[in-house]
C-alpha positions as CSV (number, residue, x, y, z in Angstrom):
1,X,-8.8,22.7,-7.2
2,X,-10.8,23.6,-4.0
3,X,-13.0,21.0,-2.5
4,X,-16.2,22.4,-3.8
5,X,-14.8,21.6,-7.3
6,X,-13.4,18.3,-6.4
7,X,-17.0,17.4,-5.1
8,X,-18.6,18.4,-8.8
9,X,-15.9,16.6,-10.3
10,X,-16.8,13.5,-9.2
11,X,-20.3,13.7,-8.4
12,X,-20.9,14.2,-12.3
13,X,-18.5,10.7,-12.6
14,X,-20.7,8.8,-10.5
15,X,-21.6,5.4,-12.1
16,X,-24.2,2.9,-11.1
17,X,-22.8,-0.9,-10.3
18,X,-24.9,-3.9,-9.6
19,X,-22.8,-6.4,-7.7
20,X,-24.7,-9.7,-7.2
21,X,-23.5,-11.4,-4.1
22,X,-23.9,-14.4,-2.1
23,X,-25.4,-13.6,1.3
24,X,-23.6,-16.5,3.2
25,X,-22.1,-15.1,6.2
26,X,-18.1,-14.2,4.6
27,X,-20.1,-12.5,1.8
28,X,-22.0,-10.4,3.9
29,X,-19.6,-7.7,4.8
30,X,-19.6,-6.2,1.4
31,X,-23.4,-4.5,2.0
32,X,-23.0,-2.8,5.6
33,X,-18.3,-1.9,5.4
34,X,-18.7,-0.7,1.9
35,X,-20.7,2.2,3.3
36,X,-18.2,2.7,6.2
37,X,-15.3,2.2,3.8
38,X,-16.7,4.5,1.4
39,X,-16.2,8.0,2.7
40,X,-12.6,7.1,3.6
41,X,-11.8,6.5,0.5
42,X,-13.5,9.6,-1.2
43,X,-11.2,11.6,1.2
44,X,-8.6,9.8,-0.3
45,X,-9.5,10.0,-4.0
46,X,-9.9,13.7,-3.5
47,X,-7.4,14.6,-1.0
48,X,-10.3,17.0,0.9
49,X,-9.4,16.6,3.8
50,X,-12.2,16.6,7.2
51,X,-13.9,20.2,8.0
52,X,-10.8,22.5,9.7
53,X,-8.5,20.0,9.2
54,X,-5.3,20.4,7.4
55,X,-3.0,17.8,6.3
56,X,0.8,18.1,5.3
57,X,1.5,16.9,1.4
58,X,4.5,14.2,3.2
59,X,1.1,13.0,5.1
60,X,-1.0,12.6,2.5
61,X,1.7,10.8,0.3
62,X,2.4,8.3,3.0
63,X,-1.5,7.6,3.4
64,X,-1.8,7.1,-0.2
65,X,0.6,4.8,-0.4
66,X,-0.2,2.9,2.6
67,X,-4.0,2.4,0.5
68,X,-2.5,1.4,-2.6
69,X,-0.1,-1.1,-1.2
70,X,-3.3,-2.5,1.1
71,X,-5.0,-3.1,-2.2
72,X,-1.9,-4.2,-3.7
73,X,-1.4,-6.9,-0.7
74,X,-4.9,-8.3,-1.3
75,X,-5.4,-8.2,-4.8
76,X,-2.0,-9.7,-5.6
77,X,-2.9,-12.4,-3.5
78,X,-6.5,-13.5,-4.8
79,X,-4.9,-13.0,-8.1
80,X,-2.4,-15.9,-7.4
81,X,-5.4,-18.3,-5.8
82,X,-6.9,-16.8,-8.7
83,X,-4.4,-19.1,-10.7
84,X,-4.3,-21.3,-8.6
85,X,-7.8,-22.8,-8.8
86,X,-7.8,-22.6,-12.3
87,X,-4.9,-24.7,-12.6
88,X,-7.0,-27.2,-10.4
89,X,-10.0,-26.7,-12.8
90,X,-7.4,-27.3,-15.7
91,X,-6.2,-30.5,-13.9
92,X,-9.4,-32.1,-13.5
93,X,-11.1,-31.0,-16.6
94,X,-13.9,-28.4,-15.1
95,X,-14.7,-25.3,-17.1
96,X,-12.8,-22.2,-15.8
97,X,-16.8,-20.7,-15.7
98,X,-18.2,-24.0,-14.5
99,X,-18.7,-22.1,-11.2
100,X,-21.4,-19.7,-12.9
101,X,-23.6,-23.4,-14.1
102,X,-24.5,-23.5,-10.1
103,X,-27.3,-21.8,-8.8
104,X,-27.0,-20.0,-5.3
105,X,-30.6,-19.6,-4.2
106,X,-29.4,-17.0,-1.6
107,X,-27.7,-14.1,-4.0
108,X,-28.9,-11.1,-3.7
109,X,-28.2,-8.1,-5.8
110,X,-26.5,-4.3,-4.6
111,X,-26.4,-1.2,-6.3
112,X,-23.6,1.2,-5.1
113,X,-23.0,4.5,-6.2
114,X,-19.5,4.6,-7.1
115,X,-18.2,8.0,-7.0
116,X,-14.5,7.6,-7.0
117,X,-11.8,5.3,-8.4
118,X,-11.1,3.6,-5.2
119,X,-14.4,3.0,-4.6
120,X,-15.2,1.6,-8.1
121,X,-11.9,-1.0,-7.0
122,X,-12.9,-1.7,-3.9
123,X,-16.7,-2.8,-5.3
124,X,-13.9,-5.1,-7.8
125,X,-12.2,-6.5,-4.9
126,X,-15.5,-7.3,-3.7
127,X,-16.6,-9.1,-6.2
128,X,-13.4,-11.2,-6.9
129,X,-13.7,-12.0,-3.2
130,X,-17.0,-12.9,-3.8
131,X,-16.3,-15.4,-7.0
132,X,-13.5,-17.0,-5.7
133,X,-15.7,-18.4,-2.9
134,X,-18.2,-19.6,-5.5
135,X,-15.2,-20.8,-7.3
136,X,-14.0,-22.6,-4.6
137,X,-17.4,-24.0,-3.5
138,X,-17.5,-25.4,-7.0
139,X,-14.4,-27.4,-6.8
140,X,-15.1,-28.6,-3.0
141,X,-19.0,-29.8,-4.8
142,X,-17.3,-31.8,-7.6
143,X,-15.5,-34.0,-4.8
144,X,-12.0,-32.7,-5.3
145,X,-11.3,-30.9,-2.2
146,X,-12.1,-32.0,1.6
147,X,-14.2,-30.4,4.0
148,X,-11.3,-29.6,6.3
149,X,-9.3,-28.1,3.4
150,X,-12.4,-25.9,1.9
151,X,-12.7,-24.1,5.5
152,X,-9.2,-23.7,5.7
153,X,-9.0,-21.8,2.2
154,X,-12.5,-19.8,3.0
155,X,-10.6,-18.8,6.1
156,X,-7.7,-17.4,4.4
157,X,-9.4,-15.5,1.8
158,X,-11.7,-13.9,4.0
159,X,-8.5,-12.9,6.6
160,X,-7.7,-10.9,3.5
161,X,-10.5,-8.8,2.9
162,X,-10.4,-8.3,6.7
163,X,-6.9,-7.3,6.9
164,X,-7.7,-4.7,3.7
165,X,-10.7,-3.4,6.7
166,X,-8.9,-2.9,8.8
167,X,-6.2,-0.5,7.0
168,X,-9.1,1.7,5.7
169,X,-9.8,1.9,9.5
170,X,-6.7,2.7,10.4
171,X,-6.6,5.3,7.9
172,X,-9.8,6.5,9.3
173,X,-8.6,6.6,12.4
174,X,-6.0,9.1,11.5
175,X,-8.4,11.2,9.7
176,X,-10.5,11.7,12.8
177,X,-7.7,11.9,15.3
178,X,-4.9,14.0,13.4
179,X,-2.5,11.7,15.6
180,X,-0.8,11.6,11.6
181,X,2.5,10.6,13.1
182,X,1.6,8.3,16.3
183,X,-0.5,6.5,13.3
184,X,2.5,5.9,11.2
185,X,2.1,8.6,8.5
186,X,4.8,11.0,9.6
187,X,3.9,14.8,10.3
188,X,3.3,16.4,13.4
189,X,0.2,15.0,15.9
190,X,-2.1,17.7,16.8
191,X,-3.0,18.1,20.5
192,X,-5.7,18.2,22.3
193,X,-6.8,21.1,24.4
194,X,-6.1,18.9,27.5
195,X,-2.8,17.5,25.6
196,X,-2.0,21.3,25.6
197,X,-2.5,22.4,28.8
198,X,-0.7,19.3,30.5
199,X,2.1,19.5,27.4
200,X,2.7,23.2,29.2
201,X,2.1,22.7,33.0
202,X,5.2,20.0,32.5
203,X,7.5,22.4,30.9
204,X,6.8,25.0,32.6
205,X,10.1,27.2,34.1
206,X,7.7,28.1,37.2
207,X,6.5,26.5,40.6
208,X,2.3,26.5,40.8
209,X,2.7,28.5,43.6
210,X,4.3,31.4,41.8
211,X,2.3,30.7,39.0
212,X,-0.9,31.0,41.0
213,X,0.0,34.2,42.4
214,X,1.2,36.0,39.3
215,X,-2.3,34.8,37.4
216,X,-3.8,36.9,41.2
């Protein structure tokens, strides 16, 4: 399948989703990275690689495992705060949903165009990142967790989602740079013009002198 075809294929699988979000300051991310994120992971989805640009299949495997094990890392995680905050609710006798009974008077609602299957988990991710907050919030406003403690647990859910940013950066930084194996993902870096022309004047078997006067 050549990238013309892999663009129709999932153009005509594009799906609307309406996330609704809080716009507190963690929350805010998800509006301006997904956009950034976004054509990262279509490269990935689809393996087309940038214009004149090709990448070895040991390359792309180690990239697309490096993705899936940064979801992996972060998902596995909320899923076991996940847990454990409904174990809390359990223990104290609030609703698993009482979260949804408060009313945040700063949500706002975003329609993305999801146009690949890491795309449509990342806008997931999203909004799990965004629920546990509320979640959390919840249980901090019924008087069973500190002040201290709530920051504390914000902090370390949103180090998270910001860990998972920065690999898709990384990632894109590999896709810009072809430095494939400085980067971690095996291959051979391409160099640069400059890189080329220094790479040879080092190993070259003649002085600049005789150099010079053969190139006369």
């Amino acid at each position: 399948m050549n990238s013309k075809d892999n663009y129709e294929t999932f153009s005509a699988s594009q799906i609307e989703m309406t996330l609704t979000l809080a716009l507190d300051k963690p929350q805010r991310f998800a509006g301006c990275y997904y956009a950034r994120m976004n054509p990262v992971l279509y490269r990935m989805s689809t393996l087309v690689p940038l214009p004149c640009c090709k990448i070895d299949p040991s390359v792309k495997d180690a990239m697309s495992i490096f993705l899936k094990n940064s979801f992996n890392d972060v998902e596995e995680y909320y899923s076991e705060y996940e847990k454990e905050l409904d174990d809390k609710y359990s223990e104290k006798g609030l609703p698993k949903d009482g979260y949804t009974s408060l009313k945040f008077t700063n949500e706002k609602e975003f329609t993305l165009l999801v146009d690949n299957p890491y795309a449509l988990r990342l806008a997931r991710l999203i909004v799990r990142y965004d629920n546990l907050l509320k979640k959390l919030d919840f249980y901090w406003l019924s008087g069973f967790m500190g002040d201290a403690e709530r920051l504390t647990q914000t902090i370390l859910l949103n180090n998270k989602i910001k860990t998972f940013r920065h690999s898709i950066g990384h990632i894109n930084k590999a896709l810009c740079t072809k430095k494939y194996k400085s980067l971690g993902f095996g291959g051979e870096d391409e160099l640069t013009r400059d890189e080329i022309v220094a790479a040879l004047h080092e190993n070259s078997d003649y002085p600049d002198t005789e150099f010079k006067a053969s190139a006369a």
